[in-house]
C-alpha positions as CSV (number, residue, x, y, z in Angstrom):
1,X,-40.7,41.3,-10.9
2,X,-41.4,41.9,-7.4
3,X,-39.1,43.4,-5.6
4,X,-36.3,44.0,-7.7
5,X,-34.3,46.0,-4.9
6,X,-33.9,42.7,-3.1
7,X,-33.6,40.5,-5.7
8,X,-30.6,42.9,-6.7
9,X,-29.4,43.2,-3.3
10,X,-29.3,39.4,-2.9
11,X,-27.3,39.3,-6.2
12,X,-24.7,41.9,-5.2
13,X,-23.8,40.0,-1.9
14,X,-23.5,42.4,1.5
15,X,-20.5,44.1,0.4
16,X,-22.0,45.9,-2.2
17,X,-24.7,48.6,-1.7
18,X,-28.0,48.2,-3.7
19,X,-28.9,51.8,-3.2
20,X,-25.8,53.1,-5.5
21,X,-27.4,51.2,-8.2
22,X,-31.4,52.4,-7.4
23,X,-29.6,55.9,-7.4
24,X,-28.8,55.8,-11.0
25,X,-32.4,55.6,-11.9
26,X,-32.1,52.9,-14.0
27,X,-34.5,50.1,-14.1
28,X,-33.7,47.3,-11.9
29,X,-35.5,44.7,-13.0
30,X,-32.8,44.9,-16.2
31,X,-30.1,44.9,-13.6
32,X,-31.1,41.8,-12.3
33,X,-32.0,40.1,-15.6
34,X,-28.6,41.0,-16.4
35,X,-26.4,40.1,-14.2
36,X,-28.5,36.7,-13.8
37,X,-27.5,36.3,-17.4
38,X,-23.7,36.9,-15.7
39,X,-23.9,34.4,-13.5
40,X,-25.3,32.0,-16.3
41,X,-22.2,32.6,-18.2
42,X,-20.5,31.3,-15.5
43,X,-22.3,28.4,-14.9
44,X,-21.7,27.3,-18.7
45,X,-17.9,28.3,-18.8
46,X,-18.0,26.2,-15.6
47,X,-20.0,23.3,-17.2
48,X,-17.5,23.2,-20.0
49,X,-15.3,22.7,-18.0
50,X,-15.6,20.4,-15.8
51,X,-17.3,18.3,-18.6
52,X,-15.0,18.7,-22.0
53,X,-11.8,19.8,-20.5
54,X,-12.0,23.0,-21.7
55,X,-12.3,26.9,-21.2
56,X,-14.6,29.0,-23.1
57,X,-13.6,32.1,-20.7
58,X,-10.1,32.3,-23.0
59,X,-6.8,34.3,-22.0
60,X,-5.9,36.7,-24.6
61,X,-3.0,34.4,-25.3
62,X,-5.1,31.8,-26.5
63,X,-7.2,34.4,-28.5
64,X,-4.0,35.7,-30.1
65,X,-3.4,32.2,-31.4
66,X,-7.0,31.6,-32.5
67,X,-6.6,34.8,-35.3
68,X,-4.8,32.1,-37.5
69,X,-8.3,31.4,-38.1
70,X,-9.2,33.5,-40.9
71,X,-12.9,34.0,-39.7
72,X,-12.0,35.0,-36.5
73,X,-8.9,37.0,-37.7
74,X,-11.1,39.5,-40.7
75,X,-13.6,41.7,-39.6
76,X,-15.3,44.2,-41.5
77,X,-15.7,47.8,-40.4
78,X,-17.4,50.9,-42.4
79,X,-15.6,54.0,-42.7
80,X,-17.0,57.0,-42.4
81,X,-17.5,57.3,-46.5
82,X,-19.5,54.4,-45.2
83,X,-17.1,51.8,-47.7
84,X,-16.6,48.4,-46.0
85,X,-13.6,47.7,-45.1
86,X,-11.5,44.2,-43.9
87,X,-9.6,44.3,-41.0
88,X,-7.2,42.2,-39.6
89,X,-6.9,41.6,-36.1
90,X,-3.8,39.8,-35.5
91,X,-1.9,43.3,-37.3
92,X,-4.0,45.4,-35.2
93,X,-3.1,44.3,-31.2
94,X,-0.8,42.9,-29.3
95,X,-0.5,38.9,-27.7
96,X,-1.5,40.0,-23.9
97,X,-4.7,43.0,-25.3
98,X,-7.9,41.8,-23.4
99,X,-10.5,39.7,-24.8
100,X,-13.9,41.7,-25.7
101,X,-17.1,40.2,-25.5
102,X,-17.6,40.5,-29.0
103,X,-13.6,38.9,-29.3
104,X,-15.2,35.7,-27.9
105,X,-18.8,35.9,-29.6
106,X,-16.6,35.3,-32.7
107,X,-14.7,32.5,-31.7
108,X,-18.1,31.1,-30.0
109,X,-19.8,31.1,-33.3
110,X,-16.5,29.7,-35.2
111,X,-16.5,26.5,-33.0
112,X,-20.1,26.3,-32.9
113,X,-20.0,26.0,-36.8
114,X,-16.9,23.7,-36.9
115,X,-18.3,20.9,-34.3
116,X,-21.8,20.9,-35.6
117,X,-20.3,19.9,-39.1
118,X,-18.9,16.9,-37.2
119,X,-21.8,16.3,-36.2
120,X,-23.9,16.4,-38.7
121,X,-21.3,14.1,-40.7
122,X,-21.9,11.7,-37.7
123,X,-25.3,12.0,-38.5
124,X,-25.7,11.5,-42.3
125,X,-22.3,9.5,-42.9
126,X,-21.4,7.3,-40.0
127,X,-24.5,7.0,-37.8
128,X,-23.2,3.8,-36.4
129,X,-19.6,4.0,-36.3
130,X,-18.5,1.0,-34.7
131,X,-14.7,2.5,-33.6
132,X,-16.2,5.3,-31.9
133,X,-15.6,4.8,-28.1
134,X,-12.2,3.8,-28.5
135,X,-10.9,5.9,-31.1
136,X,-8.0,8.4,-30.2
137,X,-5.9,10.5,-32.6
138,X,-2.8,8.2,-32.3
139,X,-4.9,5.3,-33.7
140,X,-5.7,7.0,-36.7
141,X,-3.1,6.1,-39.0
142,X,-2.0,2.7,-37.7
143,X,-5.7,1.6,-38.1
144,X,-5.4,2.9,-42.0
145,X,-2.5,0.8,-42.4
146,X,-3.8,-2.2,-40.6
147,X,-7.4,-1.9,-42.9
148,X,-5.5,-1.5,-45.9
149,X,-3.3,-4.2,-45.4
150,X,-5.8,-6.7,-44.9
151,X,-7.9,-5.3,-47.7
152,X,-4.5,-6.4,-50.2
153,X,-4.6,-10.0,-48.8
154,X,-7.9,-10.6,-49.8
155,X,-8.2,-12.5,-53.2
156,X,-10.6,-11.7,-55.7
157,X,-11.1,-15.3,-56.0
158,X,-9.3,-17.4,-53.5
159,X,-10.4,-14.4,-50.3
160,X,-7.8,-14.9,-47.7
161,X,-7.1,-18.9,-48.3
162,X,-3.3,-18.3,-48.6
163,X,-2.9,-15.3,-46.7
164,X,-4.9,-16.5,-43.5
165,X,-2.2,-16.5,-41.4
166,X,-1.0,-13.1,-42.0
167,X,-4.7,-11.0,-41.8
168,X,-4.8,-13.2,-38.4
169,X,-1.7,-11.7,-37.4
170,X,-3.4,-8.2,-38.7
171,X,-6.7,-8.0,-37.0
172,X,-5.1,-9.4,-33.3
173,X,-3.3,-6.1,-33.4
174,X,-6.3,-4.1,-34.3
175,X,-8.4,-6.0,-31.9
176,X,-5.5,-4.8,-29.1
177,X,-6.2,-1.4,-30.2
178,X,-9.8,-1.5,-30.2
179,X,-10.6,-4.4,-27.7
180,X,-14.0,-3.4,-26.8
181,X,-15.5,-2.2,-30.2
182,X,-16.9,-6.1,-30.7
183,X,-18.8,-4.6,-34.3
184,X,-15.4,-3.8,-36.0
185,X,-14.0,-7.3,-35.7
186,X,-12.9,-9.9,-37.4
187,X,-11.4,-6.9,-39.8
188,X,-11.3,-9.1,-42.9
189,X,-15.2,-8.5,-42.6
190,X,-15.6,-5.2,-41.5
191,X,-12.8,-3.3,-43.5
192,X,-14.5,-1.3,-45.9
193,X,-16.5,0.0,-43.3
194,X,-13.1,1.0,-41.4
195,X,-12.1,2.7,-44.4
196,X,-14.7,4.5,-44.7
197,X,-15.2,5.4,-41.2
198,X,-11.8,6.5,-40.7
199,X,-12.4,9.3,-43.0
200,X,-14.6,11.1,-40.1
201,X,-11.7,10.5,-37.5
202,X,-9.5,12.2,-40.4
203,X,-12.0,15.1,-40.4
204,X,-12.3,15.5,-36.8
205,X,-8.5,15.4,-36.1
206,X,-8.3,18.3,-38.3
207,X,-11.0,20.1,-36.6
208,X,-8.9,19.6,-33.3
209,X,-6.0,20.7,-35.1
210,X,-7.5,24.3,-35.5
211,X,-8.7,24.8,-32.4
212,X,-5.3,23.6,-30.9
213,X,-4.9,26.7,-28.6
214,X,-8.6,25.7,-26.6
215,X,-6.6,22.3,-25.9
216,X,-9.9,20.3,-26.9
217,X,-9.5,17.1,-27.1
218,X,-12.6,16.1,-29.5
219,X,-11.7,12.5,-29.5
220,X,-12.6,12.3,-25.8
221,X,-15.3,13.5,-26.3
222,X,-16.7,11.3,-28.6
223,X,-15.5,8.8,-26.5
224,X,-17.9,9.7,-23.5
225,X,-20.9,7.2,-23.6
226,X,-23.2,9.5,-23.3
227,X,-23.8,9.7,-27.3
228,X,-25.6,13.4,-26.4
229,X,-22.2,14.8,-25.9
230,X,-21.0,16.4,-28.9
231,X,-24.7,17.9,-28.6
232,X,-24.8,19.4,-25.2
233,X,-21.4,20.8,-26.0
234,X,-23.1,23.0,-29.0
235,X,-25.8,23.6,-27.0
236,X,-23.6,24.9,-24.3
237,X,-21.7,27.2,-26.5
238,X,-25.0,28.5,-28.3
239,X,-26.0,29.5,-24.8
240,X,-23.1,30.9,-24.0
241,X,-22.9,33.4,-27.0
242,X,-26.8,33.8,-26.6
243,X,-26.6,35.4,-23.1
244,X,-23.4,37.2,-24.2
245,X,-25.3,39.1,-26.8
246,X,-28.0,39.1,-24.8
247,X,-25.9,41.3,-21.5
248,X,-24.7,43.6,-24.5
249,X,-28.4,44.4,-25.6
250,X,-29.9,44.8,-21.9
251,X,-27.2,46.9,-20.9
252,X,-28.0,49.8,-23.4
253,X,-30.5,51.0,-21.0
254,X,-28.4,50.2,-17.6
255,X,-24.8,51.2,-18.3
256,X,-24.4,53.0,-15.1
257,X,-25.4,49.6,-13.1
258,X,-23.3,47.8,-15.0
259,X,-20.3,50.0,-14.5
260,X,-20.9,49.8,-10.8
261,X,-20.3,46.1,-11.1
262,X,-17.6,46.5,-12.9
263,X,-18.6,44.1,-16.0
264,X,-16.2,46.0,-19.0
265,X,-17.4,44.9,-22.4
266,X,-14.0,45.2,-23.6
267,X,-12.7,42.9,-21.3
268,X,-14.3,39.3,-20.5
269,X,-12.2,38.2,-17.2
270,X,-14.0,40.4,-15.1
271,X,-17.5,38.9,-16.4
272,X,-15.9,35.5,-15.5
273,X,-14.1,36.3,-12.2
274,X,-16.6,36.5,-9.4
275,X,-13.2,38.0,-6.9
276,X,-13.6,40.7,-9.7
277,X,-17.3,41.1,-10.3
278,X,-19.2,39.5,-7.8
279,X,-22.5,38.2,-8.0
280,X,-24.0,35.6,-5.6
281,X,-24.8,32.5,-8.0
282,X,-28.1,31.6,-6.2
């Protein structure tokens, strides 16, 4: 790197001297490589954001809520007889106790795991769902009763002859919930496919059910036409736990630099609050 006085410099902003950092003696070019991967983190909690509706950067709050989660909740620790031992969070700390890094690396890698399952079901079990750009949680039910409904009027032998009149009456009221999903109508053709399909919107309002306190709403985003959402999502949070872990291993040999910034691994709202920790996103 050339220069890595200026590059840091340039980082820190004016208000910041760069030679209180080049006085520790501590390599610079890891300072900047860093606190570049700071500002990354920011960009993606931004991205998030302003994208899926929610924030990755949680309060404690919400990560007091999350340790309902059992996988989030247990950790394991070694005592000094070197036995492994399970420990649960929520008993340990209090609702408003900071987040830590590794607090949010675990939650990180819980959702990660949760939404690629729905997607890999999208993948392998309904690769072309046909309800998926209008389907919101409300719908869910009503949509099971309407499908099943219509599948009891049809006759083994006689199909809907005699009970024409009241599957037409069905499937205009699931075409006024689904108006622009053309593939999923008329529903006395297409509802064993609904049934089946359904089962994925059962599964992912469950998923959104356990991650409540994010306030995701999963359903919009499988609503967003671009059909790469659900993926940059997990790619987004893979990042973000990636450069995480990544500013815990560069710092071993730079803690001085990064105390002078005030990044606290115990604490993650300085990392995202550039009023607290400021670094110069360019």
């Amino acid at each position: 790197m050339r220069d890595p006085k200026r590059i840091l410099q340039k980082l820190l902003g004016p208000e910041m001297e760069v030679e209180s950092f080049a006085g520790t003696g501590e390599p610079l070019e890891q300072t900047v490589e860093t606190f570049r991967d700071v500002v990354q983190c920011r960009k993606v909690r931004k991205y998030v954001l302003d994208h899926f509706g929610f924030d990755l950067a949680i309060s404690p709050e919400v990560f007091y809520n999350l340790l309902d989660i059992p996988q989030i909740n247990y950790i394991e620790t070694t005592k000094r007889d070197l036995e492994v031992e399970t420990v649960s969070l929520k008993e340990n700390r209090e609702p408003n106790d900071p987040v830590s890094i590794s607090n949010l690396n675990s939650v990180l890698r819980e959702l990660y795991a949760s939404l690629f399952l729905i997607k890999e079901r999208l993948r392998n079990d309904t690769p072309n769902a046909v309800l998926i750009r209008e389907m919101r949680s409300e719908h869910i039910d009503r949509a099971q009763q309407l499908a099943k409904t219509i599948s009891v009027l049809h006759g083994n032998l006689t199909g809907y002859l005699f009970t024409g009149w009241k599957a037409g009456r069905i499937e205009k009221e699931f075409l006024s919930l689904f108006p622009k999903s053309a593939k999923a109508h008329p529903l006395r053709s297409t509802f064993p496919l609904i049934e089946h399909e359904l089962e994925l919107y059962r599964e992912v309002l469950k998923v959104q059910k356990k991650w409540a306190p994010l306030q995701i709403d999963l359903f919009a985003i499988l609503r967003k036409e671009d059909p790469k959402g659900l993926n940059l999502l997990l790619e987004n949070i893979q990042e973000l736990g990636n450069r995480l872990w990544q500013i815990i291993y560069e710092s071993s040999a730079i803690r001085q630099c990064v105390g002078l910034a005030g990044i606290d691994f115990g604490d993650i709202q300085p990392l995202f609050d550039n009023d607290k920790v400021h670094l110069n996103p360019r």
